[in-house]
N, C-alpha and C positions, 0 to 999 in steps of 0.2 A: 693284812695287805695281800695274802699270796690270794687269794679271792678276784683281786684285779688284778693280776698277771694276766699280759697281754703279749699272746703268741704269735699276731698277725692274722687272727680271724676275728671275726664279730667284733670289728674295728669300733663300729655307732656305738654298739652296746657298753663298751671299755670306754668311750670316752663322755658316756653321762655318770656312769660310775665314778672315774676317775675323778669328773669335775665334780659333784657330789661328795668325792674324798677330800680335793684339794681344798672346798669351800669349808667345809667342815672343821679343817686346821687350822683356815685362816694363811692358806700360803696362795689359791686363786690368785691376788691379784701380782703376786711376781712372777705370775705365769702372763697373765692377758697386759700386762704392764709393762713385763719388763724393766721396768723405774730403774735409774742409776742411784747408787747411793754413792753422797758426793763425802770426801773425805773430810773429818772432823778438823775444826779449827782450830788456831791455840788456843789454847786456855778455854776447852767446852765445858758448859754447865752440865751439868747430873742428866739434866734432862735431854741434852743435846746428844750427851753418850748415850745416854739408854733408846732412844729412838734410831740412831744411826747402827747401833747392835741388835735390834730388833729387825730393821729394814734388812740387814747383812743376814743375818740368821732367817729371814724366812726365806730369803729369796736360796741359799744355801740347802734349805729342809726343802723347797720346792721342786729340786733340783735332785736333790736325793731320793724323795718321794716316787719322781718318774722313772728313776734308774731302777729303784726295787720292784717298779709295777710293770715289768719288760721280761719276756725270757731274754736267757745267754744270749741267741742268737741278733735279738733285735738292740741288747744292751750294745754288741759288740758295733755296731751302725751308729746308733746316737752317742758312744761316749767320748766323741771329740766336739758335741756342741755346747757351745760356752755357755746358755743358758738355759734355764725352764721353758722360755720361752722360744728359744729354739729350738727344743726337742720336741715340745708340744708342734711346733709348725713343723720341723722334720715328716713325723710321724701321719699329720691331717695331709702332708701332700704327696708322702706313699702307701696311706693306706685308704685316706677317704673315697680318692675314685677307683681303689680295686672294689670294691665292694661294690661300685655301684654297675663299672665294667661288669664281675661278675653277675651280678643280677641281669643286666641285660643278655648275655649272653645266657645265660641259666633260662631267661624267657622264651629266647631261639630256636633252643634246642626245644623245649616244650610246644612250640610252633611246630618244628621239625616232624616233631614226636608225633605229634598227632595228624599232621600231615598225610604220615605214611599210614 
């Protein structure tokens, strides 16, 4: 996992990686979903437990997954969103358009540059 730590640069690249991680676990869709999982009724079958602890548990490890794929500084930012999929959208709307800002500006200056 320390491979996808994600320091606040090379935003695009971290998050084919990351989604490439997530899918790979099988925790993707409590990220793009978000799903509630609704509380067990009385008297649930085997079956109704075991799907309701799986639904609980991925969305849990999905959640965990992003907190360990983050430096300190970025953990300390998202660790009051209450889901995967609020961190994952935290993160795409303060890092996806720095990076494209910066490319623009980085072309600018290149304009600039050869200007002079």
């Amino acid at each position: 996992m320390a491979s996808l730590a994600f320091d606040g640069e090379n935003y695009q690249a971290w998050v084919v990686r990351m989604r490439a991680y997530l899918e790979d676990c099988d925790f993707w869709e409590a990220v793009e979903q978000d799903y509630e999982v609704a509380p067990l009724l009385d008297n649930p079958t085997i079956n109704q437990i075991k799907f309701h602890k799986e639904r609980t548990t991925r969305k849990a490890k999905a959640k965990s997954c992003l907190y360990a794929a983050v430096s300190p500084a970025i953990f300390n930012r998202i660790m009051a969103c209450g889901s995967a999929k609020a961190i994952w959208d935290f993160l795409k709307a303060g890092y996806q358009g720095d990076e494209r800002i910066r490319s623009v500006k980085g072309l600018n200056l290149i304009t600039k540059f050869e200007r002079l």
